[in-house]
N, C-alpha and C positions, 0 to 999 in steps of 0.2 A: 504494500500500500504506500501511495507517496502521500505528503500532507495535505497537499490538496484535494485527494481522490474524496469525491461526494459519498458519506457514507450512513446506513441508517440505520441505528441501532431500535429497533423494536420492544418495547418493553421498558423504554429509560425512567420510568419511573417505580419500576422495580428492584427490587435489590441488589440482583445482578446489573441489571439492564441499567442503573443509576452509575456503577461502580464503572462498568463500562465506559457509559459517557465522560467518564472525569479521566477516565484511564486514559484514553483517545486525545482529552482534553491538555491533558496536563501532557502528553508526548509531542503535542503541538499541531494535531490533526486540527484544520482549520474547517473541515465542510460539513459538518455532523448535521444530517436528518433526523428529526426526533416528532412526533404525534401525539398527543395523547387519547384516550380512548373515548376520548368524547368527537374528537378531530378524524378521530379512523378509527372501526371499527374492525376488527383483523378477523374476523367473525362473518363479515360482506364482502363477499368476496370482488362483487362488482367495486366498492370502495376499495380495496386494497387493488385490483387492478388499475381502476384510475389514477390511486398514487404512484404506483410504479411507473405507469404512462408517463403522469407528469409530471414525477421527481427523477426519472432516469438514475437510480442510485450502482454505483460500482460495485459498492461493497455494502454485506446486511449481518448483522449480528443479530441471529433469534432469541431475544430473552424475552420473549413477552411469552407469559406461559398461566393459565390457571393452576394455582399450586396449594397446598395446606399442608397440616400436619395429620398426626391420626385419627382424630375426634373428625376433621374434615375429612377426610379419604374415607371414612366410614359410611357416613351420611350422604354424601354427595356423588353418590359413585357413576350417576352418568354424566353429571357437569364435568368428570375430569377427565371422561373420555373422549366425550363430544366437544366440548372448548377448546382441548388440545388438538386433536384429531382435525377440528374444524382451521384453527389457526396456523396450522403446519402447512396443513394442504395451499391454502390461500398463499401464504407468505412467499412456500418454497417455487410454488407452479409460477406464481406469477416472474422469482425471481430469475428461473428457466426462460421465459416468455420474453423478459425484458433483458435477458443476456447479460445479466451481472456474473461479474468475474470472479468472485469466490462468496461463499456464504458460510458461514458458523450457524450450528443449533446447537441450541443447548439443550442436554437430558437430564438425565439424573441416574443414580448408579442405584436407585433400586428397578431397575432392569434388571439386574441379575436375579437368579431362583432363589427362589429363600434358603434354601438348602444347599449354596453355591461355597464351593472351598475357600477359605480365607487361606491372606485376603485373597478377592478378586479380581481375576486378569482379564480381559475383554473377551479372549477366547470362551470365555463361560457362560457367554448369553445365549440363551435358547436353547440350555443343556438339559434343563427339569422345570420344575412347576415354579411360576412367583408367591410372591407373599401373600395370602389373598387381601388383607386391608388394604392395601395400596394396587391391586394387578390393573384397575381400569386406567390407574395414570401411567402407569409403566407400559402398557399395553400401545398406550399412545407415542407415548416417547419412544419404544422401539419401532413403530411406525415410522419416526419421525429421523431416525438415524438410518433406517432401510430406505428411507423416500432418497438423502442424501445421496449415501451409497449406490443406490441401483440408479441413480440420473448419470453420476460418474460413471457408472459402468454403461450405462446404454448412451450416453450423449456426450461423452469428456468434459464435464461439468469438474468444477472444482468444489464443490461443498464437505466441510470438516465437521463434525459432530462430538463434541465433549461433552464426558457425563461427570459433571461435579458432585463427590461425597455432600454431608449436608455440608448449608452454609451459612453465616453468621454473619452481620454488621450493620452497617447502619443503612437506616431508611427500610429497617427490617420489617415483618409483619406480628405485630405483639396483640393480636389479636388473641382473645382467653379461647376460641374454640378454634379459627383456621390456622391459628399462630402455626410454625414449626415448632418442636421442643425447645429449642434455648431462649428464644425472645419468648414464649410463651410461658416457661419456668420463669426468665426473668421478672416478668411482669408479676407474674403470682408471687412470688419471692420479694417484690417491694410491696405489693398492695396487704400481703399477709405481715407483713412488718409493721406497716400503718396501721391494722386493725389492732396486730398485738400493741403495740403503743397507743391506742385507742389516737391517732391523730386523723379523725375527720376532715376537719379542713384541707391537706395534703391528697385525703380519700379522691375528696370532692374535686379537686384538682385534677389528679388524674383523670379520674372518669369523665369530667368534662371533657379533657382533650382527646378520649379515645374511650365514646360511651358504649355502655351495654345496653343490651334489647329489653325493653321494658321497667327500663328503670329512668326518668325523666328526675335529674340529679336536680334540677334547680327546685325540686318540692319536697324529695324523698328525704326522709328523717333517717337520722343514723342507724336506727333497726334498720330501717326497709334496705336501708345499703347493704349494714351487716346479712342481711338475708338472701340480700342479691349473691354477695358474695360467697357466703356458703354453698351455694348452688354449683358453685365452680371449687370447690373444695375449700375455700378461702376460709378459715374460722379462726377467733381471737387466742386458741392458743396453740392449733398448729394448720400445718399446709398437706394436704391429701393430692399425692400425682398419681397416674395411671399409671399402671403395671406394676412390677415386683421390684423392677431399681433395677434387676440384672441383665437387657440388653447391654450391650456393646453398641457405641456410636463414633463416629471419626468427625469432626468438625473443619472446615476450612474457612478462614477469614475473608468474605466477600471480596475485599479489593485488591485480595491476591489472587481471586480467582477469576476476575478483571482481568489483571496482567496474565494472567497466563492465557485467557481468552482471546488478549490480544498478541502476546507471544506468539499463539499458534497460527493467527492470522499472515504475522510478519514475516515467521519463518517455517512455516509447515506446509504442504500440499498435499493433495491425496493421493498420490505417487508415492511419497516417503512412505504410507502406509500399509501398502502392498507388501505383504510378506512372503509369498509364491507368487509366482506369475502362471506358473505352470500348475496349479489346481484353483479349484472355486476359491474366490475374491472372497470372504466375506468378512465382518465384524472390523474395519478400519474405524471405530471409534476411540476415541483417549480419555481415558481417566483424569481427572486428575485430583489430587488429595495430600493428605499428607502420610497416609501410611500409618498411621497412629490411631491408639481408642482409648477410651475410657466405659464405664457404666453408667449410666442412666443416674444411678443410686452417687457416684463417686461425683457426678457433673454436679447433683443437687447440694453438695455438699461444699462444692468449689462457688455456686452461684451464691447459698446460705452463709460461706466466710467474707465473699465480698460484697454482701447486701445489709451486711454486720445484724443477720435474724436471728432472733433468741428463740422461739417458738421452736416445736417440734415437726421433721417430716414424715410422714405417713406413705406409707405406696398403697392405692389401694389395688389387690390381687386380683377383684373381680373384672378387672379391667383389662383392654388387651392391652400385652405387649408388642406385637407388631416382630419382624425382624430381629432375628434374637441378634445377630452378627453381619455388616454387612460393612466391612474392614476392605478396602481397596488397593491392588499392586498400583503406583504410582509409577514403577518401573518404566514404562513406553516414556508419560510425558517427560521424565528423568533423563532419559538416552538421548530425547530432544534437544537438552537443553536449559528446563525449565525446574526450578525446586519451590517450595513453600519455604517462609522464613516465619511466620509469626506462629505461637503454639497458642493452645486452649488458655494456658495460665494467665497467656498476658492479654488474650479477645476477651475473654469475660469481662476482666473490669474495662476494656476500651468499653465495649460494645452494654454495660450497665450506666457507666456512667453518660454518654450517650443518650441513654433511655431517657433519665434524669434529666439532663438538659433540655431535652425533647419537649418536657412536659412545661417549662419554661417558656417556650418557645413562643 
């Protein structure tokens, strides 16, 4: 890419898709296309062909993506196949259409089987069965790396596909039910703080800036909060999470997973990832991660020391756990070129205090 190539990052006001734009930003990429979903719809596919028409973009990073955590992937399970499924198809066809010269999608690594050897190397997708809480958005997201894949193989397309471990940072989703686990732990882990310190006014703060369904903060008295909150396991003297604590989770700090997004952009093609020429093509997608985990139980423990909570945590059992292990060879993106430098120890309090600010804001 040179700095001036016209490029459209999809999804810039998403996690990824923000980290992205600063990434590009800050390297001195001068043309950046950006939408928001109220401007284009990635869903109309008539609208996403017109902008392609009349944006002519060179280059497209797919981060725009329906996403949650477990409690969402439960509930929602055709919004995550259909919305993904839907915005892949539009984004990637039209990018074909309009002859853009390389394209990035982004997936996610629980693609792999639930039952997939740690960690896992990209050779293992489509070896057994997925996880079933989440298989509607994986279902999509393999869609969405095979869409890449088979354009390169039938038309010499250049589109790259990376599936990033989970992800963390700012402009996260701290929503209590779509949240992913860490910002959604975060949140419940300040908001349970405030209640054990009975500090309302701070309640009422946050909730305004990031309200819950049915609860109309400018009336509700401190029960009705305290009750809300319960609901969500939130109680004055401890915090109740889903599962048993003992999942395994690997974490990557959002705006390293920018630069490597962008990394692969600069310096990768779908050539390099050809590993036979001489048998079936398949699975050229990259990981990327840090190769590291923790548990579930050992995370809440590290969010609990830097939220300075005196209260107790609870797991409750009845609850799923989801993927018990789903640990990633970082190995490929590594041969590339490319490493993580920031760990868990030190994303946590960036990405709490963050939060805090947020509510500020």
């Amino acid at each position: 890419m040179n700095l001036e190539d016209k490029i459209f990052v999809a999804g810039h006001r998403g996690l990824v898709g923000s980290a992205i734009k600063r990434c590009l930003e800050q390297k001195g990429y001068s043309n950046i296309v950006v939408r928001t979903h109220q401007e284009l719809d990635l869903l109309d596919a008539v609208a996403v062909d017109h902008f392609f028409d009349e944006e002519r973009p060179q280059y497209v990073f797919l981060a725009a993506a329906f996403v949650g955590g477990i409690m969402a992937n439960s509930k929602r399970r055709a919004d995550f196949i259909y919305r993904n499924l839907g915005i892949q198809q539009n984004v990637i066809g039209s990018s074909y259409k309009y002859k853009v010269k390389k394209l990035l999608f982004l997936g996610s690594t629980c693609i792999y089987p639930g039952n997939a050897p740690q960690p896992m190397k990209e050779d293992v997708l489509l070896t057994s069965e997925l996880e079933y809480t989440n298989e509607p958005y994986a279902i999509a997201k393999i869609a969405g790396l095979k869409m890449c894949e088979s354009f390169n193989l039938q038309y010499g397309t250049n589109y790259l596909a990376v599936m990033p471990t989970n992800l963390y940072g700012p402009n996260d989703n701290f929503d209590l039910v779509s949240g992913h686990v860490l910002p959604a732990m975060i949140r419940k882990m300040y908001l349970a703080k405030l209640l054990f310190e009975g500090d309302y006014e701070a309640l009422k703060r946050d909730l305004a800036k990031r309200p819950l369904p049915n609860l109309d903060i400018e009336v509700a008295s401190n029960h009705e909060i305290a009750e809300i909150l319960n609901s969500y396991g939130i109680f004055a003297d401890r915090l109740e999470l889903w599962g048993s604590g003992t999942p395994l989770r690997e974490f990557l700090w959002s705006e390293e997973m920018a630069d490597a997004s962008v990394y692969v952009m600069e310096h990768v093609d779908f050539k390099d990832l050809i590993k036979d020429k001489e048998r079936d093509i398949r699975n050229c997608h990259i990981n990327i991660g840090t190769g590291k985990e923790l548990t579930i139980a050992q995370l809440s423990e590290l969010v609990k020391k830097v939220a300075d909570y005196k209260g107790r945590i609870v797991f409750d059992k009845t609850r799923p756990d989801g993927t018990m292990r789903k640990l990633t060879d970082p190995g490929l993106i590594q041969s590339l070129g490319w490493h993580h430098k920031i760990e868990i120890e030190d994303g946590v309090p960036r990405l709490y205090n963050w939060y805090i600010d947020s509510i500020a804001d």
